[in-house]
N, CA, C and O atoms as a CHARMM CRD file, in Angstrom:
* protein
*
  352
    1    1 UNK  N      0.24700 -15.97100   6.00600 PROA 1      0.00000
    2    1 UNK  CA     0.73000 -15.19200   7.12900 PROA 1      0.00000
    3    1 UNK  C      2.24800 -15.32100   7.19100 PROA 1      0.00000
    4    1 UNK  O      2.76800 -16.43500   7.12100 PROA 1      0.00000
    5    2 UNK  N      2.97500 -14.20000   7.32100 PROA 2      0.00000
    6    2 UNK  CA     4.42100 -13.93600   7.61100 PROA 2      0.00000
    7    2 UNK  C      5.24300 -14.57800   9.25100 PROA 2      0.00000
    8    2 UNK  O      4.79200 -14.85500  10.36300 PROA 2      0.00000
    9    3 UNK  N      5.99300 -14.59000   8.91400 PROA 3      0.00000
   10    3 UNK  CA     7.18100 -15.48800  10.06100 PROA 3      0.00000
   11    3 UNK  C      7.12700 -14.28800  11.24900 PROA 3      0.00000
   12    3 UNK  O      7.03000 -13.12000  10.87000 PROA 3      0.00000
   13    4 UNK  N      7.16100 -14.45500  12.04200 PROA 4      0.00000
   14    4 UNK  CA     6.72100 -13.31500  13.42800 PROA 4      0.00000
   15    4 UNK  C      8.52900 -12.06400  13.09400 PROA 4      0.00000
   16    4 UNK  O      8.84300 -10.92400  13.43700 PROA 4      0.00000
   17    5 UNK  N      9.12700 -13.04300  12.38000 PROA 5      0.00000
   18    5 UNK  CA    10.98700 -12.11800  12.63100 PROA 5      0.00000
   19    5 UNK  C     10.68800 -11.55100  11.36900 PROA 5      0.00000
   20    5 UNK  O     11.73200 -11.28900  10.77200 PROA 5      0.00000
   21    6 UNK  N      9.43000 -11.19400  10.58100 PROA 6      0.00000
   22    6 UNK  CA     9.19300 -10.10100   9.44900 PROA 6      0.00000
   23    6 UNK  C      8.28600  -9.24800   9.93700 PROA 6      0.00000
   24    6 UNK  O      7.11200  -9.33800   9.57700 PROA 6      0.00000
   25    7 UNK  N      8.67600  -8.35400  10.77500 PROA 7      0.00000
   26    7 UNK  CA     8.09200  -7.14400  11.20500 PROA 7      0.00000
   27    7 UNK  C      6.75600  -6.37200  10.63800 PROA 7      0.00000
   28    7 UNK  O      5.63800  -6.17700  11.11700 PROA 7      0.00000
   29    8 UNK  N      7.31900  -6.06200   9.53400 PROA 8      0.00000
   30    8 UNK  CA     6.33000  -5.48300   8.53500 PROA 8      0.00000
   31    8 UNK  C      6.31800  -6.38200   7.30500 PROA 8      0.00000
   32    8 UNK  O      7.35900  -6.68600   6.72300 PROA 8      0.00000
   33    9 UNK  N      4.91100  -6.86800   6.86400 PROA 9      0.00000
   34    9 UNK  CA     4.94200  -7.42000   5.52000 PROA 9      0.00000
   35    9 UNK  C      3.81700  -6.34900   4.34300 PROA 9      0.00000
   36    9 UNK  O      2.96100  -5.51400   4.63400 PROA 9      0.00000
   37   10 UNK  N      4.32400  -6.86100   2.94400 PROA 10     0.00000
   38   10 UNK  CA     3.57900  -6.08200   2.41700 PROA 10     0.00000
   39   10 UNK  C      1.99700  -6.67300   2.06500 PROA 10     0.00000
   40   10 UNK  O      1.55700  -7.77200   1.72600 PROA 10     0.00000
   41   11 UNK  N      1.29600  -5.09800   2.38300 PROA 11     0.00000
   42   11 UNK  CA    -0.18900  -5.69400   1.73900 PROA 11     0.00000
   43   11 UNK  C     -0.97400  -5.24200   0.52000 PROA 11     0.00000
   44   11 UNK  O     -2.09200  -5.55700   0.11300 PROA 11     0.00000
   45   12 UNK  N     -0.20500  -4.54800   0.13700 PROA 12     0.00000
   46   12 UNK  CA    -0.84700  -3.71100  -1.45100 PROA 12     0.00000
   47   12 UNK  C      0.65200  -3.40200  -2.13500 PROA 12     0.00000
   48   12 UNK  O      1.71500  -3.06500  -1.61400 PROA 12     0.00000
   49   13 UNK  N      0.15800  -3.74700  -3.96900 PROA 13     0.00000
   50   13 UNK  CA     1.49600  -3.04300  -4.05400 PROA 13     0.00000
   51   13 UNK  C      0.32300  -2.06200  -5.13800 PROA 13     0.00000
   52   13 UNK  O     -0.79100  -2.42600  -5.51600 PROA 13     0.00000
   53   14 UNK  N      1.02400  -0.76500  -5.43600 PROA 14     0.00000
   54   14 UNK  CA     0.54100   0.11800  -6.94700 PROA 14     0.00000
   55   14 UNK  C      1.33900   0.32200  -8.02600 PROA 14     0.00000
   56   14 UNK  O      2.49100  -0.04100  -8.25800 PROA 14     0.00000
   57   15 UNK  N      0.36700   1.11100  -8.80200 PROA 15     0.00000
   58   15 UNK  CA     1.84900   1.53200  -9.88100 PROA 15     0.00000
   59   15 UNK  C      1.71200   2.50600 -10.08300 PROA 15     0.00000
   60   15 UNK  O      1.63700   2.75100 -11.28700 PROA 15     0.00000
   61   16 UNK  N      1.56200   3.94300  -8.93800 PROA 16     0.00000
   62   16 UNK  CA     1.52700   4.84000  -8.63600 PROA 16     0.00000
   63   16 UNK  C      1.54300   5.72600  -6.89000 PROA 16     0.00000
   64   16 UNK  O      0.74300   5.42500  -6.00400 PROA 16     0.00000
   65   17 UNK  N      2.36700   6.54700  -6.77600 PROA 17     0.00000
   66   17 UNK  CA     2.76200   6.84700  -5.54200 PROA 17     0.00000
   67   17 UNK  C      1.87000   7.29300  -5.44600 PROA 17     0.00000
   68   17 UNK  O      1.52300   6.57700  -4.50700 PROA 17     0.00000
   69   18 UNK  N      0.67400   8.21500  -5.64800 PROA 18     0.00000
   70   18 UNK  CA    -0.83600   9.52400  -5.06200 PROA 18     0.00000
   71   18 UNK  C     -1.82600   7.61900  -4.36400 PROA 18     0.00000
   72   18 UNK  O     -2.59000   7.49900  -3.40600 PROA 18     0.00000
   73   19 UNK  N     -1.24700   6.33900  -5.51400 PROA 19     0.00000
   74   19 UNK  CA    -2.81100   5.53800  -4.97100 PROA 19     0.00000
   75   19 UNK  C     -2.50000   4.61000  -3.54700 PROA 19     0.00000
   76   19 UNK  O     -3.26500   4.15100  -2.69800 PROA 19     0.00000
   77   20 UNK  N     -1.13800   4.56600  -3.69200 PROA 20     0.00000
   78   20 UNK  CA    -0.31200   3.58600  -2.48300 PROA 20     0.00000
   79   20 UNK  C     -0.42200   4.90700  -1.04200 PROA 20     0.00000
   80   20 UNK  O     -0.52600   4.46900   0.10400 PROA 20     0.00000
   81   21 UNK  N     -0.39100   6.23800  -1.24200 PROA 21     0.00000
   82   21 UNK  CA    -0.39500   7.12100  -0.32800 PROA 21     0.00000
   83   21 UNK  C     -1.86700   7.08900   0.38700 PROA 21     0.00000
   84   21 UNK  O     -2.01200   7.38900   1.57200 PROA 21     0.00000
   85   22 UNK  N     -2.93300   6.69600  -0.45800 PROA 22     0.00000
   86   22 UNK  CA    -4.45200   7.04300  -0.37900 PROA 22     0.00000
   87   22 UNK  C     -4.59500   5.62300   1.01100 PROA 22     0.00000
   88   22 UNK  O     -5.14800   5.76200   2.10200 PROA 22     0.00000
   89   23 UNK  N     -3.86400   4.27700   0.45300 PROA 23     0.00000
   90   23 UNK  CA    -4.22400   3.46800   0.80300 PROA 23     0.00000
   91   23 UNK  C     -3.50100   3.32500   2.09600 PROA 23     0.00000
   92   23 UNK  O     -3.96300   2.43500   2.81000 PROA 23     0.00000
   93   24 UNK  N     -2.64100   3.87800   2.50300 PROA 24     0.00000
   94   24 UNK  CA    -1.64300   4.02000   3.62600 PROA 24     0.00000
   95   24 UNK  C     -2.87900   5.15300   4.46400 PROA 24     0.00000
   96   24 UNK  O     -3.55600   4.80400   5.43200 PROA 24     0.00000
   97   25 UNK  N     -2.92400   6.22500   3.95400 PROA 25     0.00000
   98   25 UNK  CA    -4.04100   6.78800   5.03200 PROA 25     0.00000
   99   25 UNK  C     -5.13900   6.39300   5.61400 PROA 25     0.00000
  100   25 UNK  O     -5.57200   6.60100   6.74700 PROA 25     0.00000
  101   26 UNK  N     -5.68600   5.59800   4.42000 PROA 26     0.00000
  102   26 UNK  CA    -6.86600   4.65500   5.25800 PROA 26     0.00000
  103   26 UNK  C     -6.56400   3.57400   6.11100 PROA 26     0.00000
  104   26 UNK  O     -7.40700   3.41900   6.99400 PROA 26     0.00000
  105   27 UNK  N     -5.72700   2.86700   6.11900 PROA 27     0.00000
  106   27 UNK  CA    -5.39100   2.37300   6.79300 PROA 27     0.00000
  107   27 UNK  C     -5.11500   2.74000   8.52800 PROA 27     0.00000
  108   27 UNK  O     -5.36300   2.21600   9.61400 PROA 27     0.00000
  109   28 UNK  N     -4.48600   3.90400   8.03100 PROA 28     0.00000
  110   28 UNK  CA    -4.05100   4.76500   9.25500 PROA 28     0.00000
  111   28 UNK  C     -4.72400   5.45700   9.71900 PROA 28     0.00000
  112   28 UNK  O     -4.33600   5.94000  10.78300 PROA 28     0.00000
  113   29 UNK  N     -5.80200   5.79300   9.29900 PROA 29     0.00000
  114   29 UNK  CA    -7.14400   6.45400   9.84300 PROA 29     0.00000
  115   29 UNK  C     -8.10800   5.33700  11.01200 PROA 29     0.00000
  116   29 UNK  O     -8.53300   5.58500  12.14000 PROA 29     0.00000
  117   30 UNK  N     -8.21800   3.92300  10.08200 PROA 30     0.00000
  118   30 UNK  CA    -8.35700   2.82400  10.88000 PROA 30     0.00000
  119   30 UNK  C     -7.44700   2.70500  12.21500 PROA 30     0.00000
  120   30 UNK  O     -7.96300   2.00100  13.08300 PROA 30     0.00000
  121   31 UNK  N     -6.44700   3.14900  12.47100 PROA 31     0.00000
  122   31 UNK  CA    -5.80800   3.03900  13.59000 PROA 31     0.00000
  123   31 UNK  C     -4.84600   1.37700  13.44300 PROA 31     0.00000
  124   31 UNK  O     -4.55600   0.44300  14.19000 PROA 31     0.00000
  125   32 UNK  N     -4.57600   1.85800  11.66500 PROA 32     0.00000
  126   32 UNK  CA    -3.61200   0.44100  11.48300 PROA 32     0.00000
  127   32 UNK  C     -1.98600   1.19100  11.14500 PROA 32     0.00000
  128   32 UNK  O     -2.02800   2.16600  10.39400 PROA 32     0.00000
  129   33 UNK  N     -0.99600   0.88900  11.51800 PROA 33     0.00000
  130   33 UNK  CA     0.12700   1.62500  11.13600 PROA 33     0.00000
  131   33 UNK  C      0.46700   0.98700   9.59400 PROA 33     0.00000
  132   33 UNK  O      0.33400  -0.17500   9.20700 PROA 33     0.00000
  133   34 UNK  N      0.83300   1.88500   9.04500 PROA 34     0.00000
  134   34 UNK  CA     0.93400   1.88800   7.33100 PROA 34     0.00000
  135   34 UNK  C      2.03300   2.34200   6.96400 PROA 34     0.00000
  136   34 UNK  O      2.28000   3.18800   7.82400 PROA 34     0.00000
  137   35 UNK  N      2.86700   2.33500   6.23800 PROA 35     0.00000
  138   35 UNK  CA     4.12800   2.81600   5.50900 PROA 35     0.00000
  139   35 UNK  C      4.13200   2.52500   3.97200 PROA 35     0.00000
  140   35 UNK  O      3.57900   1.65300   3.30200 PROA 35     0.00000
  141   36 UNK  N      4.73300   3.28800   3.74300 PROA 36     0.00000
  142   36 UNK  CA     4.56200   3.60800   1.74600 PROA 36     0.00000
  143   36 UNK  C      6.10500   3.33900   1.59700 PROA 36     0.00000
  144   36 UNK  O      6.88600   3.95000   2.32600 PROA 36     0.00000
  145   37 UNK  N      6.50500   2.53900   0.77200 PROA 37     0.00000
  146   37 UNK  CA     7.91600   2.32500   0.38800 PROA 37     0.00000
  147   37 UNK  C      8.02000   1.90500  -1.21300 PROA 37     0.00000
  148   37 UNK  O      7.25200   1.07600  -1.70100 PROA 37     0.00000
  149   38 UNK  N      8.90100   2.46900  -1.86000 PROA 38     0.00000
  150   38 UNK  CA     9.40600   2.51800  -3.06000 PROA 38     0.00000
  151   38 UNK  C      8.71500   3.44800  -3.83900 PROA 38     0.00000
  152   38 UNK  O      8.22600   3.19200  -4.93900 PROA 38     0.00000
  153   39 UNK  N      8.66400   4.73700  -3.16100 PROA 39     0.00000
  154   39 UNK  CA     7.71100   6.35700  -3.72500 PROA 39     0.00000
  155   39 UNK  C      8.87500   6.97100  -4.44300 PROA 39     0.00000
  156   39 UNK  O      8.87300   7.61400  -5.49300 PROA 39     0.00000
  157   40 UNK  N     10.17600   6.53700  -3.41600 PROA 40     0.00000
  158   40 UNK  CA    11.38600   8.00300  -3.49200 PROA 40     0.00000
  159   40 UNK  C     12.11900   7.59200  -4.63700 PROA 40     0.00000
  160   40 UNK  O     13.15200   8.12400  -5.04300 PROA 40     0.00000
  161   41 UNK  N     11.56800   6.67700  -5.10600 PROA 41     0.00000
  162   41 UNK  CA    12.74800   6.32400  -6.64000 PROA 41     0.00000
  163   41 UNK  C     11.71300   6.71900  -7.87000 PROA 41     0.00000
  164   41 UNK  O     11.54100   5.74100  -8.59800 PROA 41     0.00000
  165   42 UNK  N     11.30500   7.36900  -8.10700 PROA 42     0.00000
  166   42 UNK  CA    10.78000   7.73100  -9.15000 PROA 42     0.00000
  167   42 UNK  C     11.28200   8.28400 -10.13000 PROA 42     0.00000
  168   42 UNK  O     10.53200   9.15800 -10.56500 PROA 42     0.00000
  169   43 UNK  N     12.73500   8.12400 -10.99700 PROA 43     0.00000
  170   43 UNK  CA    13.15100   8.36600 -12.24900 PROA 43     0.00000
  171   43 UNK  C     13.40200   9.66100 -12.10900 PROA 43     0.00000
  172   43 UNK  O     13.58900  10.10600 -10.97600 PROA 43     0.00000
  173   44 UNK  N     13.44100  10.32900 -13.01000 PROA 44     0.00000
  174   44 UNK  CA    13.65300  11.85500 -13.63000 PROA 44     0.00000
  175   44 UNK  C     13.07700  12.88200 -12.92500 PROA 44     0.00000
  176   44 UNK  O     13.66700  13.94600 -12.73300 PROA 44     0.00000
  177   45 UNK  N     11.91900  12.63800 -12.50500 PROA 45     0.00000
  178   45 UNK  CA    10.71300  13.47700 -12.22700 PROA 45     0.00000
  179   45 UNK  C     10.72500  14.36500 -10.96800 PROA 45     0.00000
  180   45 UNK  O     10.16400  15.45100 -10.81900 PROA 45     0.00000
  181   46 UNK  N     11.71600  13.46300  -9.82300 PROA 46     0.00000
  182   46 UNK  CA    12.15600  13.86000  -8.87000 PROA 46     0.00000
  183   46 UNK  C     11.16100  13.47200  -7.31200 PROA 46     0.00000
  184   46 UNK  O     10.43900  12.47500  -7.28700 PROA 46     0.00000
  185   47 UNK  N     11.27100  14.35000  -6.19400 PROA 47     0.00000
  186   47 UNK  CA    10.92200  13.96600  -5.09400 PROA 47     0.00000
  187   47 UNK  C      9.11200  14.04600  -5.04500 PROA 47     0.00000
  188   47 UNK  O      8.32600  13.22900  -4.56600 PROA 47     0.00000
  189   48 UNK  N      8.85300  15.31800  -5.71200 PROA 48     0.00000
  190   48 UNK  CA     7.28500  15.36900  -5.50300 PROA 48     0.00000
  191   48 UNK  C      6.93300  14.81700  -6.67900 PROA 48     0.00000
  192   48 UNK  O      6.22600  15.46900  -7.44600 PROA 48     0.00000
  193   49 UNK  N      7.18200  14.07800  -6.87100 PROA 49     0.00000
  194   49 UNK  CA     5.56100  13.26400  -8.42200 PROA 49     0.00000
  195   49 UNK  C      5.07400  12.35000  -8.23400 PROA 49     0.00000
  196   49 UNK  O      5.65200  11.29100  -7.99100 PROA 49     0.00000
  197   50 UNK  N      3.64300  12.55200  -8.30700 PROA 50     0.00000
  198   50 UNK  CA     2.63500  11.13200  -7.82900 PROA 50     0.00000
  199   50 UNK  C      2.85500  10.70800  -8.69400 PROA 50     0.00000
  200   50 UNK  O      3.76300   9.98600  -8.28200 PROA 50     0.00000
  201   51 UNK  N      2.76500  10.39700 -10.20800 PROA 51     0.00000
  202   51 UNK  CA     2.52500   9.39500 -10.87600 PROA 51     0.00000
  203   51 UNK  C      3.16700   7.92100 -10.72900 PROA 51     0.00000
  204   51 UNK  O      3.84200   7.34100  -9.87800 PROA 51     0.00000
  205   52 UNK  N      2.50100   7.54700 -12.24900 PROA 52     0.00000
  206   52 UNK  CA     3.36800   6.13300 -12.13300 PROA 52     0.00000
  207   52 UNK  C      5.00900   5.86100 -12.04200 PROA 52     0.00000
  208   52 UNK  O      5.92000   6.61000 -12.39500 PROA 52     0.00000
  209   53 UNK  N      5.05700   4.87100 -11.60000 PROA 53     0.00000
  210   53 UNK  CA     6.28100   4.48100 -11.53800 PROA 53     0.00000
  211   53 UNK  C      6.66700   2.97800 -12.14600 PROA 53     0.00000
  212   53 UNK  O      6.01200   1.93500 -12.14400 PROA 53     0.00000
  213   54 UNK  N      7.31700   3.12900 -12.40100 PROA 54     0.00000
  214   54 UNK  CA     8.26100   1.24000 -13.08500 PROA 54     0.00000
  215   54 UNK  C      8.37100   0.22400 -12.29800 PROA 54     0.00000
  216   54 UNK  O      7.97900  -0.89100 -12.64300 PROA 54     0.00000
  217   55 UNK  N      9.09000   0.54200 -10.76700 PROA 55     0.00000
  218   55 UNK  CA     8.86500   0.02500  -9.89700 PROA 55     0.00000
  219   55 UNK  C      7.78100  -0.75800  -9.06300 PROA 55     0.00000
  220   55 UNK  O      7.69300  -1.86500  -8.53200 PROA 55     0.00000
  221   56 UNK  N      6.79100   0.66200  -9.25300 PROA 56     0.00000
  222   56 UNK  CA     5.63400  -0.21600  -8.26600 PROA 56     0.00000
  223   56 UNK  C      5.82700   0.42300  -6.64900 PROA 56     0.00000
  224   56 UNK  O      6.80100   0.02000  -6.01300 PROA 56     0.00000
  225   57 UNK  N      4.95800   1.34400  -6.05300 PROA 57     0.00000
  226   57 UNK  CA     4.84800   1.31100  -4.50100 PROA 57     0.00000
  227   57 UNK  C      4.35200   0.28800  -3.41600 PROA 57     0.00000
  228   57 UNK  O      3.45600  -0.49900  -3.72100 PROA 57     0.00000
  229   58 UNK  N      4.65900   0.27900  -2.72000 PROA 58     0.00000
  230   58 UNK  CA     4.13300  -1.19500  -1.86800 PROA 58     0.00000
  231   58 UNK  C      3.97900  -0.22300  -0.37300 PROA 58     0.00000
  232   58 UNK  O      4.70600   0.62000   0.15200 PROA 58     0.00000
  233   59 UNK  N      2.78900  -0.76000  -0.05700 PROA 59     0.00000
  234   59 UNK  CA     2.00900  -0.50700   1.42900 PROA 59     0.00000
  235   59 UNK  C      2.68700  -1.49000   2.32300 PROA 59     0.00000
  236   59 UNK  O      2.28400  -2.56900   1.89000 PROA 59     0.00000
  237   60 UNK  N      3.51100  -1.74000   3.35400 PROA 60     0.00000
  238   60 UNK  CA     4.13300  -2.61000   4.47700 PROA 60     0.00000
  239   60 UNK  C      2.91200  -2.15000   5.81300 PROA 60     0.00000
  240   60 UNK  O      2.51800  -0.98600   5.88800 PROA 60     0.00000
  241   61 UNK  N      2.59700  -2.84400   6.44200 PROA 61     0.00000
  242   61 UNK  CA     1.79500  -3.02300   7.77200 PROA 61     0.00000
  243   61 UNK  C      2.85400  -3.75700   8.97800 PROA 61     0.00000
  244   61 UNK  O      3.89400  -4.36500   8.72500 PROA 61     0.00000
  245   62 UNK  N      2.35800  -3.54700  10.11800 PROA 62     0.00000
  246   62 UNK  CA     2.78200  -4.53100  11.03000 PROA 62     0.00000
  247   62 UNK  C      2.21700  -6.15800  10.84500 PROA 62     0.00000
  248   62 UNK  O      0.99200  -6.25500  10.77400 PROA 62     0.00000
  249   63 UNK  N      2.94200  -7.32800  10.76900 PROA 63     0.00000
  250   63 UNK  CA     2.75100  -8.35000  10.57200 PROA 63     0.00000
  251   63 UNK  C      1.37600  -8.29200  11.05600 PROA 63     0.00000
  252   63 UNK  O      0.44700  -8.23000  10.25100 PROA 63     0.00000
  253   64 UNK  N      1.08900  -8.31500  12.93400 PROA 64     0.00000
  254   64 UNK  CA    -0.24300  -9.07200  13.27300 PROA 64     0.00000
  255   64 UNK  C     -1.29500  -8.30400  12.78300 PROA 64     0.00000
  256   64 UNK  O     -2.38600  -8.86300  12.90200 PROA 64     0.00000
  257   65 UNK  N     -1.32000  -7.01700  12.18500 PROA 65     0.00000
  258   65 UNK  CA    -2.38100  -6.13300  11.18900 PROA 65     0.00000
  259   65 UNK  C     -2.87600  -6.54500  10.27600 PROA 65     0.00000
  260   65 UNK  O     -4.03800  -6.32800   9.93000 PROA 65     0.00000
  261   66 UNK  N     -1.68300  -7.54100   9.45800 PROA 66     0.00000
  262   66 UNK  CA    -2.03500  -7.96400   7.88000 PROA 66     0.00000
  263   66 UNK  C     -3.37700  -8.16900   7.89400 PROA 66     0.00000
  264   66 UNK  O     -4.16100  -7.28900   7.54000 PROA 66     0.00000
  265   67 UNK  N     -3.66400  -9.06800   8.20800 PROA 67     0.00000
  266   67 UNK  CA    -5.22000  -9.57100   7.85100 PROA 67     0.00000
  267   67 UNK  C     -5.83300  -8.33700   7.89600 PROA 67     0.00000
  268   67 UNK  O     -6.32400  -7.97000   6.82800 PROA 67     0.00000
  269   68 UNK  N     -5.94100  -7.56800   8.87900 PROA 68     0.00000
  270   68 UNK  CA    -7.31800  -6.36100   9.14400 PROA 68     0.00000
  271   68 UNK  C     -7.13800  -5.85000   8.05200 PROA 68     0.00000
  272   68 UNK  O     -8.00800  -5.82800   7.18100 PROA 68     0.00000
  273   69 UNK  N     -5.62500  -5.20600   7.88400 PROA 69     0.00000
  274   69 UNK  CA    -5.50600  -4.17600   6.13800 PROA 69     0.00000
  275   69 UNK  C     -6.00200  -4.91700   5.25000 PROA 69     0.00000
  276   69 UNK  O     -6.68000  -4.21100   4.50300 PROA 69     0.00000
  277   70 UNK  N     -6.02000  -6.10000   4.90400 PROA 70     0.00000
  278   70 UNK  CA    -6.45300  -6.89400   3.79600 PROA 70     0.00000
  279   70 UNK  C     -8.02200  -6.46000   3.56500 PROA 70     0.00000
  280   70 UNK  O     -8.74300  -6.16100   2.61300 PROA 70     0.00000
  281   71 UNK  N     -8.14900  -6.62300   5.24500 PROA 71     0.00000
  282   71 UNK  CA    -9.88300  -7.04100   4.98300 PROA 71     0.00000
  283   71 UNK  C    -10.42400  -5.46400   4.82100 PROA 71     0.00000
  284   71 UNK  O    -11.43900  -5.28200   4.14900 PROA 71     0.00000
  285   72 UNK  N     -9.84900  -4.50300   5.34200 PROA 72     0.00000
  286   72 UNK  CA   -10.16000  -2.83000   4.86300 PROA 72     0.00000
  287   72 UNK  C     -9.54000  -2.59900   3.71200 PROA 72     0.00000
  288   72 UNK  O    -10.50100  -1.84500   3.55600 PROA 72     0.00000
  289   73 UNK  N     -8.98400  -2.50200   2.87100 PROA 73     0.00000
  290   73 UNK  CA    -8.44700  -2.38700   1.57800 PROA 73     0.00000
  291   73 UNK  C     -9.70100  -3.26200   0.78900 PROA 73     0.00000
  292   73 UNK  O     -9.81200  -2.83200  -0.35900 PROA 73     0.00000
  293   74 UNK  N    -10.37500  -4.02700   0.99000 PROA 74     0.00000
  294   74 UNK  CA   -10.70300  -4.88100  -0.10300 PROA 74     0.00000
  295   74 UNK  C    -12.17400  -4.42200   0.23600 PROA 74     0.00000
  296   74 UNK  O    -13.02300  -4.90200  -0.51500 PROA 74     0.00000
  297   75 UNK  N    -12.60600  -3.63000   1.17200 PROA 75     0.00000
  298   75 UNK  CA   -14.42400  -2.88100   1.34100 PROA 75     0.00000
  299   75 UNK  C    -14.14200  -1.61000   0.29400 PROA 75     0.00000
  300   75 UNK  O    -15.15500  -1.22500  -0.29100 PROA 75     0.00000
  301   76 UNK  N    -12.99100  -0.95800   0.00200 PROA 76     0.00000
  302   76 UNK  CA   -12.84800  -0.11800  -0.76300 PROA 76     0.00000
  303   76 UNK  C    -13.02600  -0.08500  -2.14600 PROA 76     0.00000
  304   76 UNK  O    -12.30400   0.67100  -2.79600 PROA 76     0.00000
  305   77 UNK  N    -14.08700  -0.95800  -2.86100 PROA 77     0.00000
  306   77 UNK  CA   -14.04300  -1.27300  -3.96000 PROA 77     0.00000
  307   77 UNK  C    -13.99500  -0.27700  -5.36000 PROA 77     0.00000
  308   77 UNK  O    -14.66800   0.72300  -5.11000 PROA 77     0.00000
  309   78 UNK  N    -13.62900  -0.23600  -6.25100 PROA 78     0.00000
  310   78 UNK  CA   -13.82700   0.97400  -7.34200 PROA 78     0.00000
  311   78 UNK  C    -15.39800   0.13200  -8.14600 PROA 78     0.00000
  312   78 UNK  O    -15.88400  -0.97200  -7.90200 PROA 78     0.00000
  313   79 UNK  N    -15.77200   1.04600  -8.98900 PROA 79     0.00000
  314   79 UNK  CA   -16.99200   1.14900 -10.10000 PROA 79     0.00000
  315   79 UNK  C    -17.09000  -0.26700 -10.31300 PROA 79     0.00000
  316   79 UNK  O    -18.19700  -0.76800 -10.11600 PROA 79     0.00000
  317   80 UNK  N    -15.85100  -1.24100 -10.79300 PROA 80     0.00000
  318   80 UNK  CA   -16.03600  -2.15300 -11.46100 PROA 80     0.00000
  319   80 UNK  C    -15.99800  -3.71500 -10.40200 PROA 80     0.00000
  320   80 UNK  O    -16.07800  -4.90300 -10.71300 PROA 80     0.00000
  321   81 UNK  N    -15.90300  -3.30100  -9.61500 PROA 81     0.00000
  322   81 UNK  CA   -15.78900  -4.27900  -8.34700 PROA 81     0.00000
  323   81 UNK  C    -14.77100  -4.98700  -7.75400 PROA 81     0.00000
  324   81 UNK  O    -14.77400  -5.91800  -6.94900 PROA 81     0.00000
  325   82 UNK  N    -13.62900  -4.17700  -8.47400 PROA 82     0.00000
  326   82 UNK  CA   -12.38900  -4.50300  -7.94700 PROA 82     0.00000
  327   82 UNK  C    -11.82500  -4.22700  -6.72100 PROA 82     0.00000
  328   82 UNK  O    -12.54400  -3.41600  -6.13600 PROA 82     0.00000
  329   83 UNK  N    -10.84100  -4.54300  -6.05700 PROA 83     0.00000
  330   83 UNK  CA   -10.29800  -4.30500  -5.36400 PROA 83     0.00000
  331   83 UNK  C     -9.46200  -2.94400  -5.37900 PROA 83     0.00000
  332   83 UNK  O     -9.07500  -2.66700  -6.51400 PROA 83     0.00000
  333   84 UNK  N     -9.09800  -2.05200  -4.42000 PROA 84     0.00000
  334   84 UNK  CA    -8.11100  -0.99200  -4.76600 PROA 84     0.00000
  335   84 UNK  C     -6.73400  -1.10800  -4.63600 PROA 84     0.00000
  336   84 UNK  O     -5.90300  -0.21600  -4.80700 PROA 84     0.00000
  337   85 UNK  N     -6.51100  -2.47100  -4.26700 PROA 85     0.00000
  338   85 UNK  CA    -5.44000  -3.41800  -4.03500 PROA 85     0.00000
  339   85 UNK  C     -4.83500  -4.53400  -4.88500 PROA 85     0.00000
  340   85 UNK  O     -5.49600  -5.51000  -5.24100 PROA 85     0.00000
  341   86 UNK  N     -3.87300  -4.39500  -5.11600 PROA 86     0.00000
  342   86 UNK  CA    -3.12200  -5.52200  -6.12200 PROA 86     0.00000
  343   86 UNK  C     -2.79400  -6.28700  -5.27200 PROA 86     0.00000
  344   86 UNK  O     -1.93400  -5.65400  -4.65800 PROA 86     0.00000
  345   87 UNK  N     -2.94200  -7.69500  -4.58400 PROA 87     0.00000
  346   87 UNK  CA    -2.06000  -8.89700  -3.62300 PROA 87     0.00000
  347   87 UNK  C     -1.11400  -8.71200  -4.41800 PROA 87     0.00000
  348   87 UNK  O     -1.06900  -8.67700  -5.64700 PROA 87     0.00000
  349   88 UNK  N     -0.03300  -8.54700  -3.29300 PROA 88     0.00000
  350   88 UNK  CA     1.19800  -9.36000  -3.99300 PROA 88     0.00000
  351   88 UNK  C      1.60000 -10.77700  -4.01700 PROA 88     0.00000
  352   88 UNK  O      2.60100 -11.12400  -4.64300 PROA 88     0.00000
């Protein structure tokens, strides 16, 4: 858990802006506030391209949320039983 004077911490990072966007809506559908940061640097490609990126997108929450996003991000499992979430 984060220091109360870190507002927002991160709870997912991707390596694609369309999967960090997916995971920010669910969140926010939950009635958790979500923000997508490090989408707008995407190289060459410009402002609209989901793909991957070098960087990496990262999902930020409100600190006292963390846990809930954790624990909704991680019911979202894919085929293989992973998480749709990378911890950072």
């Amino acid at each position: 858990m984060h220091e109360r004077n870190d507002p927002w911490v991160v709870v997912a990072s991707f390596g694609a802006v369309w999967e960090a966007d997916f995971a920010a809506e669910t969140l926010r559908e939950a009635g958790i506030p979500a923000h997508v940061e490090g989408g707008q640097n995407v190289a060459i490609f410009g402002l609209g391209y989901q793909g991957p990126t070098q960087f990496g997108v990262r999902v930020r929450v409100p600190w006292h949320r963390e846990l809930d996003a954790r624990e909704l991000l991680d019911l979202d499992d894919d085929a293989h039983g992973e998480s749709i979430a990378d911890r950072p």
